[in-house]
Every structure is written in C-alpha cells, then in structure tokens.
C-alpha positions, 0 to 999 in steps of 0.5 A, spaced: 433 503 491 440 505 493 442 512 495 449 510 492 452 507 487 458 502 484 461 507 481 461 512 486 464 508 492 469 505 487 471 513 486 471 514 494 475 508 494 481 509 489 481 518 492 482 515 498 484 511 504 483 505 500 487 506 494 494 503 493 497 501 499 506 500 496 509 494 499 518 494 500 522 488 501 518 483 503 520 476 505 519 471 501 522 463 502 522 459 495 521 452 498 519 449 493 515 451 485 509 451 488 505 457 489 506 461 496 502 465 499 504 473 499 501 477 506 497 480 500 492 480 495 489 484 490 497 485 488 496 491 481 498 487 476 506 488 474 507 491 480 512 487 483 520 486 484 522 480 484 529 481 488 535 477 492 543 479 494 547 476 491 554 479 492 559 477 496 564 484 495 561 490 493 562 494 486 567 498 485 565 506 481 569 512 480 565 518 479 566 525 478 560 530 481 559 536 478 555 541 482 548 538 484 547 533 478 546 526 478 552 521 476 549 514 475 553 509 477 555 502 473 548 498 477 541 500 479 537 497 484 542 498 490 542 495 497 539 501 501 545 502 507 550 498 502 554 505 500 560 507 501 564 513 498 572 515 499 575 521 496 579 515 493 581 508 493 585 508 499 578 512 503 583 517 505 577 521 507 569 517 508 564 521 506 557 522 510 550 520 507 546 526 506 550 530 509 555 530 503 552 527 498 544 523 496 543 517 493 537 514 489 537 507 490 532 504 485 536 509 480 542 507 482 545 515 482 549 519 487 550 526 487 553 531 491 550 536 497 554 543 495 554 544 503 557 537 504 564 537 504 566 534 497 569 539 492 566 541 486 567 537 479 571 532 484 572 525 482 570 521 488 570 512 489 563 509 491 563 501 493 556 498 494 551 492 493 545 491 488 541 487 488 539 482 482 533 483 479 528 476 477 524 476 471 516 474 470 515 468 465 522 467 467 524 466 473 517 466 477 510 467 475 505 471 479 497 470 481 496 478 482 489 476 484 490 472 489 498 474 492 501 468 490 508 466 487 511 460 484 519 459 482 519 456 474 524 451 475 529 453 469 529 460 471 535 462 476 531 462 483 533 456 486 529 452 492 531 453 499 532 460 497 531 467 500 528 473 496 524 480 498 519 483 493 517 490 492 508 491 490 503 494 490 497 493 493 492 495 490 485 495 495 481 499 489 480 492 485 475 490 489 470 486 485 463 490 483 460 484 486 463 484 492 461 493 491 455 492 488 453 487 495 456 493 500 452 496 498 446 492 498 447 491 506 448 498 506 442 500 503 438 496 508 441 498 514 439 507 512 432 505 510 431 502 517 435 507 520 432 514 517 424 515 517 420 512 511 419 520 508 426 519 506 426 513 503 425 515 495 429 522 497 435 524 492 438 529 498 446 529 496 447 528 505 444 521 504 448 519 498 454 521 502 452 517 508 450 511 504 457 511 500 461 512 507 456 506 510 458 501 504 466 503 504 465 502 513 463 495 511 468 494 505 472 496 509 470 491 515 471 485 509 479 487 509 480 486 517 477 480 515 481 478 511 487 480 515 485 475 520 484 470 515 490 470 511 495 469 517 502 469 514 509 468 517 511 475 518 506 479 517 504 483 522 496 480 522 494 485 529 496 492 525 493 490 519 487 488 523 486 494 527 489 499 520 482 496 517 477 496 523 479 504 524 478 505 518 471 501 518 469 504 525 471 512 521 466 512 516 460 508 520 461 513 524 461 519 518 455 515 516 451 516 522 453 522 523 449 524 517 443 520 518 442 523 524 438 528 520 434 523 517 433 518 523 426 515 524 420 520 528 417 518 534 410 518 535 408 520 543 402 519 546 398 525 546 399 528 553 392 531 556 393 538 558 388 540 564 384 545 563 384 551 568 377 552 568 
C-alpha cells in the first residue's frame, strides 16, 4: 500500500513550485481557423487575454492629479512603455515614469509620485496606445486542456494576423490518473529501497518521502513535455531544464529521507580468534 496519497501530492503541487505559473504577452500568429497550439497546456480556464495593437497614433487624456490617488484615464489595457505625460499639449515640460508619476497598466490609471516634480492638484496630458481586447465565443475559442486556440471567422480576428495572449498555467491540474500512476511508481521504487521492516509503517518521514518522490517523477513528465511540445518561440531548453531541476530536487529530498529506512545488510559472521 502507498505511503502517500492523491490528495496529498496534489496539496503539495497547488502550495508549491508547481502551482500556477502566469504567462504575458505571448505570441501567437492566426494563420488560418484551425486550432494552434499555444507553448502551454493545462491553460486555467478563462484565464486568457486575448489581445492586439491596433492604434496608429496614440489617445489623448487630460487629467488632474491630486496627492497619490489614482486617476483612470478613458482606456485600459495600455501598451506597456506607450506612455507619455506633458504638463500640456505642447509638452512644455515631459515628465518621467516612476520617478513623477506611476502607471497601472491593466487598469489603465496614472497617479503622481509627491517626490516627483509634478504639482499637487495639477492638470496634466497623457498620450499612450491600448491594446483591443478579443472576445471568447466571439472572436476565438479556446481548448484550455490542450492549449490550443482557433479564430471564428465572423469575430474581428483576421487571418494572417498577429496577436499576444496573456494566461495562466495551471501545473496543478494535473489529472489524478496521471497522480494516482506517480505515485504507483513511486511506491514501487521506496519499497525496493527501504527495509521490508518498514513496508506497512505509518511513519510521517515516509509520507513525505513518498510524496517528494511522486512529485520527482510529475515533475519529470512536465520536462517531457517541454521537449515533446516544440513550439516556434518558446524557449524548449529553459523549460526542460526549469522542470528537470525541480525533478532532480525533490528525488534528492526523497532519498535524503529514505536513508533512514534503507535496506539492512547481512554480513557474514567474522570468526573471532580465541587467545586461549
């Protein structure tokens, strides 16, 4: 019987290096409406930002800052870098990023920074780009499980064209099958490693062991998969290597452990000579 179980693997999965790893701006060329593979899977389940540039000159706000409080300006989603503020439209005076004034990109908010050089309670003009955000059902679908995405051909993605995606990997869904057979093979290699003595203990050191064993080889499966999904873009090597670590960390951790438990060796009794 295994020392671990599903749940306790899966515990250790979601608390620690393998839970949800967040993906920005990924490339991804719409060739076509059938489906393209994305460099990951296990993709959490709307997750995803679906986006492209589609400005050719930038917006235009005018804004008060007051104190450190946020001001939105008119769009969200900026195009990170795109932003310019003036102390008007003439940009009598350019003002610094982060040293004058913070921007939030997602939120599409501005704020001033009181060591920066921009007045109090001061109207200032900000020019930047957004990006236009694509909609699910609508302008794509998405096969999360597999990372995969396709255009719908009535939705406002054209073919030929370019887009960035934003998700969320989710490592942590990983399948109790392929949980449930970790931790099979994992239970087979402590038994042959630790004495028969300890075959039925409840001892919390083998839990653990067990555990760091099966998440060792889950862990393996993921470099696996780094090699196998060889996407134009992705950096296969890192990924590989990320994954193999992680794998050679924790066998390591399991080991360690089982020490303590390892099979006893029978020597041969060694005659002692008598003096007498």
């Amino acid at each position: 019987m295994a020392f671990t179980n599903i749940a306790l693997v899966r515990k250790h999965i979601l608390q620690y290096h393998l839970g949800t790893e967040i993906i920005e701006n990924s490339p991804c060329h719409i060739n076509g409406t059938d489906w393209i593979q994305l460099p990951h899977i296990n993709i959490l389940t709307d997750s995803e930002k679906v986006k492209a540039k589609e400005q050719f000159s930038p917006t235009k706000d005018e804004i008060n800052l007051t104190g450190e409080e946020w001001a939105n300006l008119s769009h969200s989603e900026l195009i990170f870098d795109s932003v310019v503020v003036g102390s008007d439209s003439s940009l009598g005076k350019i003002y610094v990023e982060n040293l004058d004034y913070s921007v939030d990109y997602d939120q599409g908010k501005i704020k001033r920074i009181a060591s920066g050089d921009i007045p109090d309670e001061t109207e200032v003009v900000v020019w930047y780009l957004f990006y236009k955000i694509y909609q699910k059902n609508l302008d794509y679908q998405m096969d999360y499980s597999g990372g995969k995405i396709k255009m719908i051909p009535s939705g406002a993605i054209e073919v030929g064209q370019w887009v960035l995606i934003d998700y969320k990997v989710e490592h942590g869904s990983l399948s109790d099958e392929i949980i449930s057979n970790a931790i099979l093979e994992a239970n087979n290699q402590v038994l042959k490693f630790i004495d028969s003595s300890y075959h039925t203990s409840t001892e919390q050191s083998l839990v653990n062991a067990e555990t760091y064993q099966a998440v060792s080889i889950l862990c393996g499966i993921k470099a696996a998969e780094a090699v196998n999904l060889k996407i134009a873009g992705s950096d296969v090597k890192a990924s590989f290597d990320a994954w193999q670590s992680l794998s050679d960390s924790y066998r390591k951790k399991a080991y360690l452990i089982l020490s303590d438990y390892a099979k006893r060796s029978l020597h041969k009794p060694v005659a002692i000579k008598s003096n007498k």
